[in-house]
C-alpha positions as CSV (number, residue, x, y, z in Angstrom):
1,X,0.0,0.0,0.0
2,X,1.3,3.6,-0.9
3,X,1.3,6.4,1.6
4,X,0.6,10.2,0.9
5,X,2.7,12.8,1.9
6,X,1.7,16.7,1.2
7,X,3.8,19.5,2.1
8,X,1.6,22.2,3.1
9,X,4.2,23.3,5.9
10,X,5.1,27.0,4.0
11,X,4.8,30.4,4.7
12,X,3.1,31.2,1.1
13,X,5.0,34.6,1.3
14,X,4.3,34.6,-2.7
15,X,0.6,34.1,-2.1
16,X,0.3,37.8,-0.2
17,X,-2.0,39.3,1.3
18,X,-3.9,35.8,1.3
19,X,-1.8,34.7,3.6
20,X,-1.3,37.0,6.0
21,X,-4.3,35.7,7.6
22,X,-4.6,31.7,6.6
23,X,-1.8,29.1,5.5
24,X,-1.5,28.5,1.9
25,X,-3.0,24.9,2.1
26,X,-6.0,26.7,3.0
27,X,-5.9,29.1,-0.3
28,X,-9.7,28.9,-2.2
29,X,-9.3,27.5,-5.7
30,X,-12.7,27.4,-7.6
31,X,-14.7,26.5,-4.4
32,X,-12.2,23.9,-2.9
33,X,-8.7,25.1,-0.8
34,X,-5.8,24.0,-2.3
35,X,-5.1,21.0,-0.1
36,X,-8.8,19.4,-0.6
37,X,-7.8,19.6,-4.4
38,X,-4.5,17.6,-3.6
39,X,-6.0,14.8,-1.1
40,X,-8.9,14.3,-3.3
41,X,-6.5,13.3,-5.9
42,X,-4.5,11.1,-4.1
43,X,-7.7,10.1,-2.1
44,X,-9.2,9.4,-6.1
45,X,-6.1,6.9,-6.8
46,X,-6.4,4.9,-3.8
47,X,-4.0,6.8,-1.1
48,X,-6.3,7.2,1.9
49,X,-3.6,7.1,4.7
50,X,-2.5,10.5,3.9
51,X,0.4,13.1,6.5
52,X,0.4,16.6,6.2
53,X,3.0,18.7,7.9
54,X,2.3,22.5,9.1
55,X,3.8,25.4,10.6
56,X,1.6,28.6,9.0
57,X,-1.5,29.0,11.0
58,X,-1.5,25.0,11.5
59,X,-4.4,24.9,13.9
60,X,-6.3,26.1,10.9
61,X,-5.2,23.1,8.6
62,X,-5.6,20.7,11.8
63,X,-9.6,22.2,11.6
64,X,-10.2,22.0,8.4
65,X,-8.7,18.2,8.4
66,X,-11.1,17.5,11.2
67,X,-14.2,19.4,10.1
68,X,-14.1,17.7,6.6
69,X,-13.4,14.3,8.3
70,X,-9.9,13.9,6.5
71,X,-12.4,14.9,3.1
72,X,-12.6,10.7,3.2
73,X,-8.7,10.3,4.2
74,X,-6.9,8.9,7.3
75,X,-5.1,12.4,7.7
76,X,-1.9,12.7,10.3
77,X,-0.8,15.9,11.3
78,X,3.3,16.3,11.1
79,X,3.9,19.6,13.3
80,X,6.6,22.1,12.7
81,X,4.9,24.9,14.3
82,X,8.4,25.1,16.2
83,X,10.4,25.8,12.8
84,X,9.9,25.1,9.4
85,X,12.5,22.5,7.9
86,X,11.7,22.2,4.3
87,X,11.2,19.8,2.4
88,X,14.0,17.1,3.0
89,X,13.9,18.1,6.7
90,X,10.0,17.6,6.8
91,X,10.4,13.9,5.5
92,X,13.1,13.3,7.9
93,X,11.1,14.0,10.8
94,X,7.8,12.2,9.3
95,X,10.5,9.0,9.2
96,X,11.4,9.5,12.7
97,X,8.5,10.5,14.4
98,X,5.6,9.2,12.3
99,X,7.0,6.1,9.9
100,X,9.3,4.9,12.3
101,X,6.7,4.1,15.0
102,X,3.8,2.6,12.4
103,X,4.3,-0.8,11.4
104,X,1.6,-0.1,8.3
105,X,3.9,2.4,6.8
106,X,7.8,1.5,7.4
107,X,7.8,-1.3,4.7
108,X,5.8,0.8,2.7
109,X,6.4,3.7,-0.2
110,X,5.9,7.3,0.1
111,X,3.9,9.6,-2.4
112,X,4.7,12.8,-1.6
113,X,3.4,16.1,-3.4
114,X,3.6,19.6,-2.5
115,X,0.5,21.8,-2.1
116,X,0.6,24.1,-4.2
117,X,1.3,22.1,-7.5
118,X,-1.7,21.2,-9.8
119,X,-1.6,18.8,-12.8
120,X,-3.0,15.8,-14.6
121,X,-0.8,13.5,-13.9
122,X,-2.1,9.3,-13.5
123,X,-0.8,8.6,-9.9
124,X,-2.4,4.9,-10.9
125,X,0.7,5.1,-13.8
126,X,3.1,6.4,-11.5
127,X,2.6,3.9,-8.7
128,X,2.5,0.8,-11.4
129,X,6.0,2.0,-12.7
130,X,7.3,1.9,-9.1
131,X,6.0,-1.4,-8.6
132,X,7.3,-2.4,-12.1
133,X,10.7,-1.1,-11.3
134,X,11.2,-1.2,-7.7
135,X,13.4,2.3,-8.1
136,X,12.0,5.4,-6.7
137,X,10.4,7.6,-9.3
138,X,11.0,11.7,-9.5
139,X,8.3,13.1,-11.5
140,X,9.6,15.2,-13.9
141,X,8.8,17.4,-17.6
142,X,11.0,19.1,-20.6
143,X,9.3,22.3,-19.3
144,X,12.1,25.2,-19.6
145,X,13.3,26.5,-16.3
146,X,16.3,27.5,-14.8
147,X,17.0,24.6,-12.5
148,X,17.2,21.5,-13.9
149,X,18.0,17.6,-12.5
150,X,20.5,15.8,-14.6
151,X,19.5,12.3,-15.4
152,X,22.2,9.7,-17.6
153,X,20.7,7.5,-20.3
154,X,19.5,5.1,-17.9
155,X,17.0,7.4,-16.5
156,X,19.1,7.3,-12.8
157,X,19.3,10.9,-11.3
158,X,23.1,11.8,-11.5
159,X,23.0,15.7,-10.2
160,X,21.7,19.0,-10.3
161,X,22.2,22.5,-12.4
162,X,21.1,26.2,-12.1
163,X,21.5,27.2,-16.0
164,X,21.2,31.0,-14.8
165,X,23.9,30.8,-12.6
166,X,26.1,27.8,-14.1
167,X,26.0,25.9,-10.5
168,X,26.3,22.4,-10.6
169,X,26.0,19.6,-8.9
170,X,27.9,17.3,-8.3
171,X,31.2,19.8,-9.9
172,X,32.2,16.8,-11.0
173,X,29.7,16.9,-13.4
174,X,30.9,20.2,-14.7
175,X,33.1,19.0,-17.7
176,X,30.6,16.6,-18.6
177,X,27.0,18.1,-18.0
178,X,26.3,17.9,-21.8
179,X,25.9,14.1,-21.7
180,X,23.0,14.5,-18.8
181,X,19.2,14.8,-20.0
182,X,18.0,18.2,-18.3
183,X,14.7,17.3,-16.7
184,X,12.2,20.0,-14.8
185,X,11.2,18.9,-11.2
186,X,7.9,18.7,-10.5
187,X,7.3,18.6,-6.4
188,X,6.4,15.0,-6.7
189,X,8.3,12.0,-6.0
190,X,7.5,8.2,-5.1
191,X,10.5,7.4,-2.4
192,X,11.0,3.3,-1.3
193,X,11.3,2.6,2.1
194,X,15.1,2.2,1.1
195,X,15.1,5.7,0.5
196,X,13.5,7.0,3.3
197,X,15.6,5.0,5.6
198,X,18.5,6.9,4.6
199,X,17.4,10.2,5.5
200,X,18.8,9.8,8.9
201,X,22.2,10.1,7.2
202,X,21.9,13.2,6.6
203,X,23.3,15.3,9.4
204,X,21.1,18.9,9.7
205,X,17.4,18.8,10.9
206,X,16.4,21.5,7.9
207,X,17.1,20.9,4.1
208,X,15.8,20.3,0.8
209,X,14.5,17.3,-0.9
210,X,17.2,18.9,-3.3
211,X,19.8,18.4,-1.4
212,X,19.3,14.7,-0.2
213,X,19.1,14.0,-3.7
214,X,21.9,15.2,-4.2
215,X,23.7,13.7,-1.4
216,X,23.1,10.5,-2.8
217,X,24.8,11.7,-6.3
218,X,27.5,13.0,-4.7
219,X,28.2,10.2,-1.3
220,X,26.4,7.3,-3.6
221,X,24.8,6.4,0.0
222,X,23.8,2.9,0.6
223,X,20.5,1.9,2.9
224,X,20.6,-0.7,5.9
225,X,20.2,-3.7,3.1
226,X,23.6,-2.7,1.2
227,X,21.8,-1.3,-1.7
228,X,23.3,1.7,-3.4
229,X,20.2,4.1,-4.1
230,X,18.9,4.8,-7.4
231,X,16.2,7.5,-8.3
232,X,14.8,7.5,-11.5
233,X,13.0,9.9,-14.2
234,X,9.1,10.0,-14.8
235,X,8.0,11.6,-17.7
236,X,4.3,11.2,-17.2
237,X,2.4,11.4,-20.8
238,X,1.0,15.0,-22.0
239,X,1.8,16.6,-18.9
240,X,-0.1,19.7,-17.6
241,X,1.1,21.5,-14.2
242,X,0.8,24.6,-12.8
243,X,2.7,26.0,-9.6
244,X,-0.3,28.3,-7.4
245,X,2.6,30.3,-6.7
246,X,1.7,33.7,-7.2
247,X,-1.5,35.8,-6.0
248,X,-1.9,37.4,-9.5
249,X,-2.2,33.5,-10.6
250,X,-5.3,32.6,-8.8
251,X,-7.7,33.2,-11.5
252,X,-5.4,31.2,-14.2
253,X,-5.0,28.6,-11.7
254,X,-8.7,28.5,-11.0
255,X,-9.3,27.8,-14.5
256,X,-6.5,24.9,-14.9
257,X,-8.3,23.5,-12.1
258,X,-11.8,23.4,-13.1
259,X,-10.4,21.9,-16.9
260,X,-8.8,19.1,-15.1
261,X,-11.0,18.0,-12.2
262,X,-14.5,17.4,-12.2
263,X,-16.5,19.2,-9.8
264,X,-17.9,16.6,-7.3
């Protein structure tokens, strides 16, 4: 069985002055707040067990979870109220805290999705390419942006780049960058429990997905079973996304909504 994970933990500082007085999971979008839209779809492909973590007004979230009864989802609340710690940091204390200490999820994968991030994308495909493959997927596009995850001809995530900037990771990579596929990062990702286990290896409490990725490029870290970690490429068919980023995108992100989901 797959678990859901959906980062709903930010300050929305891009989402202003709608967020100066609710969290961003909270956000309307076309009669529904942005984190009914995600559980509903992971709720729609069969994830039920579902964690959330908060910081921004998280008493809000934890009322809304409970008013809605979970909107038909087993919801648990991960709580950073006491500091946020990103992405990578959020799933490392899920794993310690929540994971760690339920015997339904530790053998089990984890879906994770951030909030804010809309699209059309078959979680039924995703999950059946996991389970074909065994290899954690990162979902992922040829949509131009400036940062991009390097992936060989394999489909195996070897590092990272900042085209604006020419940063990349790791330098190693530097001479040889050209023989990488560029992919755009989509906020989605479906992480083995091989994976997850190796988050305690990293040594900060606050960090990005980004960079544990990344530590596994550069330190080719190995899980408790003696398995060197792989994350692979997912290039879902005719993808459509859209980042709710940005207050002056509310009305175009209503609309992408309302084309993609049926109203229930």
């Amino acid at each position: 069985m797959v678990h859901g994970l959906i980062f709903a933990a930010g300050l929305g500082t891009r989402l202003r002055p709608l967020t100066d007085t609710m969290p961003k999971a909270l956000v309307p979008l076309a009669g529904k707040p942005l984190l009914q839209w995600q559980v509903e779809k992971l709720r729609d492909a069969g994830i039920t067990d579902i964690i959330v973590n908060v910081h921004h007004f998280p008493d809000m979230i934890i009322d809304a979870v409970r008013a809605n009864d979970g909107w038909g989802c087993n919801i648990t609340i991960s709580d950073e109220r006491d500091g946020l710690l990103d992405t990578g940091g959020g799933l490392k204390k899920i794993k310690s805290e929540i994971i760690n200490h339920k015997s339904e999820i530790i053998n089990a994968p984890i879906l994770a999705c951030n909030v804010d991030i809309l699209s059309n994308i078959d979680i039924h495909a995703l999950i059946a390419e996991y389970e074909r493959t065994g290899v954690s997927q990162l979902v992922v596009s040829e949509r131009q942006t400036q940062r991009y995850l390097l992936f060989d001809e394999e489909g195996l995530l070897r590092g990272w780049t900042n085209i604006a900037t020419g940063e990349v990771r790791p330098t190693n990579l530097q001479s040889s960058i050209s023989n990488f596929q560029k992919l755009a990062f989509s906020g989605m990702q479906i992480l083995s429990p091989g994976v997850l286990s190796c988050l305690s290896q990293m040594p900060q409490d606050k960090f990005s997905l980004i960079d544990f990725y990344m530590s596994v490029c550069e330190k080719q870290i190995i899980n408790h079973k003696s398995e060197i970690i792989n994350l692979k490429a997912y290039i879902p068919e005719a993808f459509k996304m859209m980042d709710v980023g940005k207050i002056d995108q509310i009305d175009e992100a209503e609309s992408f909504a309302e084309n993609l989901f049926c109203k229930k």
